[in-house]
DRENDREN-741684 format. One record per atom (N, C-alpha, C): atom name; y negated, z negated, x. Coordinates in nm, 3 decimals. Atoms other than C-alpha are relative to their C-alpha. Layout:
N
  rose        Y        Z        X
    CA        Y        Z        X
...
//
This chain:
174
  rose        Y        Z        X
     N    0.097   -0.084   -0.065
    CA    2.108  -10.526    8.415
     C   -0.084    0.071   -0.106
     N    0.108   -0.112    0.088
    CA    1.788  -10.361    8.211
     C    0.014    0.128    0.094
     N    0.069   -0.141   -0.068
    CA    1.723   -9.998    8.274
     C   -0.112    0.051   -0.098
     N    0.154   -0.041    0.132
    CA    1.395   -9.831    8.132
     C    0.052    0.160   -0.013
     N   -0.029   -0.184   -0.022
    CA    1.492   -9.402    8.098
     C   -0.172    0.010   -0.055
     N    0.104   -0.092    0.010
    CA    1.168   -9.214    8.080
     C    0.031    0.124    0.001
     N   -0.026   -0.089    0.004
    CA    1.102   -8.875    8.051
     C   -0.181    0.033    0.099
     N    0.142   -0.011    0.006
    CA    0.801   -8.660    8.230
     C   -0.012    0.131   -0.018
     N   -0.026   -0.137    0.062
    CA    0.744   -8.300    8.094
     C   -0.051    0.000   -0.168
     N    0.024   -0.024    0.168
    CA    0.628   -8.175    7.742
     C    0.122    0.015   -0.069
     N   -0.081   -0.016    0.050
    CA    0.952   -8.036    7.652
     C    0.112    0.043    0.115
     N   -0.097   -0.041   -0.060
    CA    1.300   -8.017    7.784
     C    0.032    0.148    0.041
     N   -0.006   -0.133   -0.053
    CA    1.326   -7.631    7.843
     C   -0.140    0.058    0.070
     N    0.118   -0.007   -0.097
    CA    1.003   -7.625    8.037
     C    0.045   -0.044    0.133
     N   -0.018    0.078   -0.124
    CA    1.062   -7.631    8.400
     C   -0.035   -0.102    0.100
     N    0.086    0.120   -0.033
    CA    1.003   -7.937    8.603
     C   -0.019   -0.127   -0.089
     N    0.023    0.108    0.111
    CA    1.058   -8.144    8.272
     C    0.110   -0.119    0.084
     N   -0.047    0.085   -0.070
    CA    1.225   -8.484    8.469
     C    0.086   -0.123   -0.141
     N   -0.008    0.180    0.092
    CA    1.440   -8.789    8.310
     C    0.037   -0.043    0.110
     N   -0.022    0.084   -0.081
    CA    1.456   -9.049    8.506
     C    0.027   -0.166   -0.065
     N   -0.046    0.167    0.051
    CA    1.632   -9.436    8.469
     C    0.010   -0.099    0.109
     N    0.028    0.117   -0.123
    CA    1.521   -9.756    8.658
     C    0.032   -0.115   -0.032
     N    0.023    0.147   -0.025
    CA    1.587  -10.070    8.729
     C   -0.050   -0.092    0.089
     N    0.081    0.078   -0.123
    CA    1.380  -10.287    8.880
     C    0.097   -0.149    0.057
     N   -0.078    0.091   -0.017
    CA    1.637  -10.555    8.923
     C    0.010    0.047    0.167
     N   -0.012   -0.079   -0.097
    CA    1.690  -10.468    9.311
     C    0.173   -0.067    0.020
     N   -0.139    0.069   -0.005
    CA    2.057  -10.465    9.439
     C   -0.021    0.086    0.152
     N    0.015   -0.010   -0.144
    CA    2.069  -10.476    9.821
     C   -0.121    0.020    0.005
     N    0.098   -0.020   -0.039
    CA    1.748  -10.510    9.843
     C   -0.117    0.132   -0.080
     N    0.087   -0.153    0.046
    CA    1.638  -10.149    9.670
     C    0.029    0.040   -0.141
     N   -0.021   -0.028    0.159
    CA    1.553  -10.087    9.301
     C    0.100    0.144   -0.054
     N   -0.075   -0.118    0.049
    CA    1.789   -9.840    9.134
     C   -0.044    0.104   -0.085
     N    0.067   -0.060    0.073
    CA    1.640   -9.574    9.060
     C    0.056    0.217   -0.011
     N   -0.011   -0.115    0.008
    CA    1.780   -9.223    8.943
     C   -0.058    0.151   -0.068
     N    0.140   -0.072    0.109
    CA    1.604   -8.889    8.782
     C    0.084    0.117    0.035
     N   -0.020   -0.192    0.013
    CA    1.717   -8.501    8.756
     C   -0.141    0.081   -0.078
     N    0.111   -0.060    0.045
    CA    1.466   -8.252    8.729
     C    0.063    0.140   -0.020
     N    0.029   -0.144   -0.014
    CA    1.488   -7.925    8.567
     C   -0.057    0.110    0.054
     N    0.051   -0.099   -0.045
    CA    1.476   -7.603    8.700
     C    0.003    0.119   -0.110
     N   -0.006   -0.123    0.069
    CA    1.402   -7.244    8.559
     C    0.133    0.112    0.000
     N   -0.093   -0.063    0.051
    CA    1.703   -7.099    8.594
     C    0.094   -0.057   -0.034
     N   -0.132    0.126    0.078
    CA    1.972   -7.402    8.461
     C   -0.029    0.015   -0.171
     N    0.052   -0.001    0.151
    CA    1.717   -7.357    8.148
     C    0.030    0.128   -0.076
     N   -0.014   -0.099    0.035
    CA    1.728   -7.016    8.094
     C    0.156    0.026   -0.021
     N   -0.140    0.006    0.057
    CA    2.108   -7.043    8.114
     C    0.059   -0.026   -0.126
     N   -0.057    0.026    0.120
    CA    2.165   -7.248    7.919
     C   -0.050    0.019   -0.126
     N    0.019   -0.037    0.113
    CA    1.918   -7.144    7.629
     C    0.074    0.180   -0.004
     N   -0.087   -0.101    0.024
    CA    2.090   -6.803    7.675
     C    0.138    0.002   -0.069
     N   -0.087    0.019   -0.021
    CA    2.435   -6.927    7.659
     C   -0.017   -0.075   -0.171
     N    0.015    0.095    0.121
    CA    2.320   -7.139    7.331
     C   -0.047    0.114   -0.083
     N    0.041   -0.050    0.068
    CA    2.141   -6.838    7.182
     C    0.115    0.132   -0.024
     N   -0.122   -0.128    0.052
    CA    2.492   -6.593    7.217
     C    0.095   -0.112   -0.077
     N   -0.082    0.058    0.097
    CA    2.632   -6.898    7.046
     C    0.130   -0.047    0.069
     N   -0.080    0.071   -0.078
    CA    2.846   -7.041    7.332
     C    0.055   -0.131    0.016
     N    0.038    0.147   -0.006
    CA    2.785   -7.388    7.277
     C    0.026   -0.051   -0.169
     N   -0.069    0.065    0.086
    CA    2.955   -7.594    7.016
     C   -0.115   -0.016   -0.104
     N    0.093   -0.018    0.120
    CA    2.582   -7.637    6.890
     C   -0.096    0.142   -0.057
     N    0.055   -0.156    0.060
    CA    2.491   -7.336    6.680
     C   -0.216    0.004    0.015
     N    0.148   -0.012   -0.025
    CA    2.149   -7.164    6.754
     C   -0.093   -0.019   -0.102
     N    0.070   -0.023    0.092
    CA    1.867   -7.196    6.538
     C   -0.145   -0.032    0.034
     N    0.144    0.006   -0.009
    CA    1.463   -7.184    6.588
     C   -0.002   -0.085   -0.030
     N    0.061    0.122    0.033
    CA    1.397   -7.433    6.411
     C    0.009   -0.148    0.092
     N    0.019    0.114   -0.051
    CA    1.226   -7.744    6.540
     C    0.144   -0.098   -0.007
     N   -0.109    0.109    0.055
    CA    1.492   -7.990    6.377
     C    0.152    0.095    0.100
     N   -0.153   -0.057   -0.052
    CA    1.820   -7.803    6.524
     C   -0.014    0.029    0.129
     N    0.049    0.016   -0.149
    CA    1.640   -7.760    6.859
     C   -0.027   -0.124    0.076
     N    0.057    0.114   -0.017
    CA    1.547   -8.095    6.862
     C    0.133   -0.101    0.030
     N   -0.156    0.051   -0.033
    CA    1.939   -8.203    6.836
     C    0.049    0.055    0.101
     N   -0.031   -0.027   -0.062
    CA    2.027   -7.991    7.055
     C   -0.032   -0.068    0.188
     N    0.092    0.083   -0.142
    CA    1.762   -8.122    7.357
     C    0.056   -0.130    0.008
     N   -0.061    0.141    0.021
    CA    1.908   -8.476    7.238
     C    0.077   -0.023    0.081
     N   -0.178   -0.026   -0.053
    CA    2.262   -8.350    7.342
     C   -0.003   -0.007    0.174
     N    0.024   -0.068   -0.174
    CA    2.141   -8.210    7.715
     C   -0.070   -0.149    0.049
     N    0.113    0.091   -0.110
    CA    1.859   -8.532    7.763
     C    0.145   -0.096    0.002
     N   -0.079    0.106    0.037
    CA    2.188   -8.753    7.635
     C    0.089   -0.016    0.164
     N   -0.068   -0.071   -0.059
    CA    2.381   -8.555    7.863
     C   -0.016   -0.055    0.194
     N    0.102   -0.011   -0.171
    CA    2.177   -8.572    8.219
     C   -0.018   -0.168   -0.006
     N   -0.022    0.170   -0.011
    CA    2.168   -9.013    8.138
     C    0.148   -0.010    0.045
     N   -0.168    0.033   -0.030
    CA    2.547   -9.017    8.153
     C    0.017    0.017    0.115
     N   -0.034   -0.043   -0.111
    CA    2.567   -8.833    8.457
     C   -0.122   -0.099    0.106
     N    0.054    0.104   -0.071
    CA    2.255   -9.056    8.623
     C    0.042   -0.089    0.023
     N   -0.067    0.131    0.013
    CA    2.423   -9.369    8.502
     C    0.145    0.004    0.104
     N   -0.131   -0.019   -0.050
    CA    2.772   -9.251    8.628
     C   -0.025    0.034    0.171
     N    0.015   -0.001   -0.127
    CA    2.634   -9.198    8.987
     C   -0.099   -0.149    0.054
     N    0.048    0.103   -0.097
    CA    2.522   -9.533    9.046
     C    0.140   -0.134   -0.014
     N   -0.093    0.112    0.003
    CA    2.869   -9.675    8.919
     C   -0.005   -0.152   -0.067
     N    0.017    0.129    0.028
    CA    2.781   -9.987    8.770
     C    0.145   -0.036   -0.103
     N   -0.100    0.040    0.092
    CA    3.039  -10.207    8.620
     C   -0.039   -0.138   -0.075
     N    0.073    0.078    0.089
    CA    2.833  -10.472    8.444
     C   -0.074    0.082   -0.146
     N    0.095   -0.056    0.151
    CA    2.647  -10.471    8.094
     C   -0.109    0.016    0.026
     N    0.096   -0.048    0.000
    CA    2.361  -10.299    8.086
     C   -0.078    0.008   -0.131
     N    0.082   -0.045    0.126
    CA    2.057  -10.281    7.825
     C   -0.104    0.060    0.060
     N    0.117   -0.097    0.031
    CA    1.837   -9.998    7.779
     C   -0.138   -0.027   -0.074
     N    0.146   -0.006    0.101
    CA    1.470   -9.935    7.697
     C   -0.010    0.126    0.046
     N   -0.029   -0.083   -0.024
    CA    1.451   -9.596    7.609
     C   -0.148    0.049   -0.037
     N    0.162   -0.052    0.079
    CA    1.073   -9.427    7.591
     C    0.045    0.083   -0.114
     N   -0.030   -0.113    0.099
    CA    1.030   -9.226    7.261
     C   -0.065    0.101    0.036
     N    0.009   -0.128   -0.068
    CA    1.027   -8.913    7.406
     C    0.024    0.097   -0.121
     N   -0.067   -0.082    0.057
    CA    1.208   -8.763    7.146
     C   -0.035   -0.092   -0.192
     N    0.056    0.052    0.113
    CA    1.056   -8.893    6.775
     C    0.065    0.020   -0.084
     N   -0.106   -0.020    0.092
    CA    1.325   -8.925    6.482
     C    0.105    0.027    0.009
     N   -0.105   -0.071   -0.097
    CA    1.554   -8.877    6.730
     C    0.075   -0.142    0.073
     N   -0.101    0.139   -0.064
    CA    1.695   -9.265    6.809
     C    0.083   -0.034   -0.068
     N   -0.147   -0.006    0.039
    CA    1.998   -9.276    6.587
     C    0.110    0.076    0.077
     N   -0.108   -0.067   -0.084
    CA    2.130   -8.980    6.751
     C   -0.011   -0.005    0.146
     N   -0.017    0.067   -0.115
    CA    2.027   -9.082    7.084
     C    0.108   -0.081    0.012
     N   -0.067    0.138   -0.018
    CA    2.176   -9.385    7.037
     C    0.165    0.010   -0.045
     N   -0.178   -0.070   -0.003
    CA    2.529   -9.204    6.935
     C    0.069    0.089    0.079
     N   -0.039   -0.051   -0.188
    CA    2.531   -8.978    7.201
     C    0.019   -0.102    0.138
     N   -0.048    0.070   -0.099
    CA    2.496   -9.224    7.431
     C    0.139   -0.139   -0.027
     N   -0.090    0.069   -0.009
    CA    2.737   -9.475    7.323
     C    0.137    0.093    0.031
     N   -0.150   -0.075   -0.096
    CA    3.008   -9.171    7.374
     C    0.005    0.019    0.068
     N   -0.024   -0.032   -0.109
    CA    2.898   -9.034    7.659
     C   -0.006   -0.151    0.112
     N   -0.043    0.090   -0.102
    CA    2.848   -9.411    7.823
     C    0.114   -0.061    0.016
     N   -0.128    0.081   -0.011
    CA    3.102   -9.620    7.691
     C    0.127    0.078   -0.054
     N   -0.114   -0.077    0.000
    CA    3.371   -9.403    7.569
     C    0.023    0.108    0.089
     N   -0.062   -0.065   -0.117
    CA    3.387   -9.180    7.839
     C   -0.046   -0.075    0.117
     N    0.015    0.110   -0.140
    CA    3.204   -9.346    8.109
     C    0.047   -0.166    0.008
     N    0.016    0.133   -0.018
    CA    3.324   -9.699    8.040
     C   -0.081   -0.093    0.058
     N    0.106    0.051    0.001
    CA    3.054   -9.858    8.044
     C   -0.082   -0.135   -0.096
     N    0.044    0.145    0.112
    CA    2.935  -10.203    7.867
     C   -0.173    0.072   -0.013
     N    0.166   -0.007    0.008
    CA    2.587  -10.107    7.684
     C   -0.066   -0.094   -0.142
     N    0.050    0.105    0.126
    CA    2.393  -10.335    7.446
     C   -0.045    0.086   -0.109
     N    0.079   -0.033    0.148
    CA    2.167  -10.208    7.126
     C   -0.113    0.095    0.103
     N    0.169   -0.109   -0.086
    CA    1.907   -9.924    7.303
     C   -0.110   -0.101   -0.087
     N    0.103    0.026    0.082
    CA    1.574  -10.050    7.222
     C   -0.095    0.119    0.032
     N    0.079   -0.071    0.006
    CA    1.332   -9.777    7.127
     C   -0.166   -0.006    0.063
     N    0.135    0.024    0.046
    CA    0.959   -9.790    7.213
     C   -0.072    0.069    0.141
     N    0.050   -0.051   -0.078
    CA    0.674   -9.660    7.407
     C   -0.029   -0.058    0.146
     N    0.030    0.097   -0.099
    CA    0.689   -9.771    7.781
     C   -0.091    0.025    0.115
     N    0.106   -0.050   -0.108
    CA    0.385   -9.799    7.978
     C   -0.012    0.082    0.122
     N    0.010   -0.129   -0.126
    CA    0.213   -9.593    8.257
     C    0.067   -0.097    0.142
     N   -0.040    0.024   -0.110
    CA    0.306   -9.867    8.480
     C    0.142   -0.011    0.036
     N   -0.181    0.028   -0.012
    CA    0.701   -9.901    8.428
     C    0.059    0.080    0.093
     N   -0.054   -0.048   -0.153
    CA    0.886   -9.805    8.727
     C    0.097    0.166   -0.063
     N   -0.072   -0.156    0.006
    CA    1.112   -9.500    8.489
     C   -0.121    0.107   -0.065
     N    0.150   -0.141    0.026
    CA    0.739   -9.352    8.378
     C   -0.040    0.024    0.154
     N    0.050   -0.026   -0.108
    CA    0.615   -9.381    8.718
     C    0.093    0.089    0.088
     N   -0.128   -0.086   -0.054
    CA    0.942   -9.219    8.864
     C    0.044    0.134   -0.028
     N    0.019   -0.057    0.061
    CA    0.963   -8.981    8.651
     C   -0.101    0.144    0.004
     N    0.113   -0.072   -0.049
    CA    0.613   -8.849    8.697
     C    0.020    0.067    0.150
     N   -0.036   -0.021   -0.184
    CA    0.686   -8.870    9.105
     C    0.079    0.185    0.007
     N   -0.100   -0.095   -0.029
    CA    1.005   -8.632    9.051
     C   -0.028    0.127   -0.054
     N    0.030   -0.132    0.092
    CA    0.836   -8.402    8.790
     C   -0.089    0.097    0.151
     N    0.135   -0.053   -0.112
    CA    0.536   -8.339    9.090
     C    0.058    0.019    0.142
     N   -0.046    0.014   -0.145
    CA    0.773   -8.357    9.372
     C    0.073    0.164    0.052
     N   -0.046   -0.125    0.028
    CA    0.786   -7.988    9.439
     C    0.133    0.010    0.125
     N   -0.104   -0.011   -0.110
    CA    0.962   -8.034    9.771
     C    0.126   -0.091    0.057
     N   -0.109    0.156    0.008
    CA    1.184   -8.323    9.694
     C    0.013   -0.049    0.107
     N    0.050    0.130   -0.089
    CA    1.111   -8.574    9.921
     C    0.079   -0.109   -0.080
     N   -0.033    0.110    0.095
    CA    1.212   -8.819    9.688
     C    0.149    0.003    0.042
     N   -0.206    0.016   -0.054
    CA    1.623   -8.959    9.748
     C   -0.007   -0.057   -0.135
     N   -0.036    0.073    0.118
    CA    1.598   -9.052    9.388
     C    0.117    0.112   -0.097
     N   -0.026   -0.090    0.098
    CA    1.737   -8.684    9.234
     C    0.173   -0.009    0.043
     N   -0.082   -0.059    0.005
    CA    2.100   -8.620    9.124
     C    0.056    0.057   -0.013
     N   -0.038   -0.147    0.007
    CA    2.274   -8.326    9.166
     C    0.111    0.010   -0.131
     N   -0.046   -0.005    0.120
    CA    2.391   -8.216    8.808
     C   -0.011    0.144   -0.025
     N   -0.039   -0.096    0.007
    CA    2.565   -7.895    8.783
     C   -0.019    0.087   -0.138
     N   -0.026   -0.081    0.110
    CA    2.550   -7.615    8.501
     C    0.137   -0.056   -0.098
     N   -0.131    0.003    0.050
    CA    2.908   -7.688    8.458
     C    0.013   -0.146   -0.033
     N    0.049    0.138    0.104
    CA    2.856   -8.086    8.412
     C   -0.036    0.003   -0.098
     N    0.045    0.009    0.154
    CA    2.669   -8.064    8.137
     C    0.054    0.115   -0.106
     N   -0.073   -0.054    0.116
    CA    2.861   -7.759    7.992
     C    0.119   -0.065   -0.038
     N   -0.116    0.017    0.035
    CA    3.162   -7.971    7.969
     C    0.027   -0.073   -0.118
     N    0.014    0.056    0.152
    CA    3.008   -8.153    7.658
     C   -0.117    0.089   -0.071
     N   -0.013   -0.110    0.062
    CA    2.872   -7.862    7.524
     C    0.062    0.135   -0.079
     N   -0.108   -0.114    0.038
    CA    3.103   -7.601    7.502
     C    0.099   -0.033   -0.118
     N   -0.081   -0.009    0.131
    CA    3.319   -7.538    7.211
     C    0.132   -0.039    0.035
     N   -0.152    0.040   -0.012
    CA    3.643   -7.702    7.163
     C    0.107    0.101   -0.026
     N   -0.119   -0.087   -0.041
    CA    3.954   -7.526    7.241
     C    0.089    0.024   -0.129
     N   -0.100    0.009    0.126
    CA    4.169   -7.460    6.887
     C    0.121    0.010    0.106
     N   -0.159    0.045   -0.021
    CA    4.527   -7.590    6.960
     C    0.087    0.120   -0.082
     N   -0.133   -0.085    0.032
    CA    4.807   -7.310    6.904
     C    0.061   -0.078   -0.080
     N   -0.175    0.021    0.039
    CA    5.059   -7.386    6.640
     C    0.114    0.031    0.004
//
């Protein structure tokens, strides 16, 4: 199975910023198509929660350490898309560059969060820019503009989901 992930939004802590992952392959008939859209207060959480230093990744302004961090959360919100449509076949990705100097660690985040925790067969991501017409740009866009969700594409992805690969690891008692 291909999937395309897109993104539609300037930046991940902007509300309304969308990822969305498609496949046009159809299964029963209907392309697979999933997306989560940010809201203003999941964001504000969690840059709060990251700026008292809650979160395994330490705060810092800077572009570059913000830029890993967004990695972690966009990495984050794929796993949980992927993991609600179940698939148990191999899958290859085409991933838009959304995120620029940023596909190594993409591409290591997701191999933990797909195949070592989600078991999941995934090939080699391929990087590159994917047109206006591709079904996870066009989707994407839809869910960013869809103020009143209409759309049956969004999945519900909790605070606490995505803090559970965030948060700081537990030190073990000796």
């Amino acid at each position: 199975m291909k999937f395309e992930i897109d993104v539609s939004g300037s930046d991940l802590f902007i509300p309304r910023y969308t990822i969305c992952i498609a496949n046009k392959q159809s299964v029963n008939g209907k392309s697979q198509i999933k997306g989560f859209r940010f809201d203003e207060e999941l964001i504000k959480i969690i840059v709060k929660k990251w700026e008292e230093n809650k979160y395994r990744y330490p705060y810092n302004s800077f572009e570059t350490k913000r830029g890993t961090f967004k990695v972690r959360i966009y990495c984050i919100i794929i796993y949980y898309l992927f993991k609600s449509l179940n698939i148990k076949e191999k899958i290859s990705l085409t991933i838009c560059r959304d995120f620029s100097n940023k596909e190594r660690i993409i591409d290591q985040n997701l191999k933990f969060l797909l195949q070592e925790k989600g078991r999941m067969k995934i090939g080699v991501p391929l990087h590159q820019k994917l047109p206006p017409w591709s079904l996870a740009h066009r989707y994407a866009k839809l869910m960013s503009n869809d103020i009143e969700n209409r759309l049956d594409t969004y999945v519900n992805i909790t605070l606490e989901d995505i803090e559970k690969f965030l948060n700081k690891r537990k030190k073990l008692h000796q």
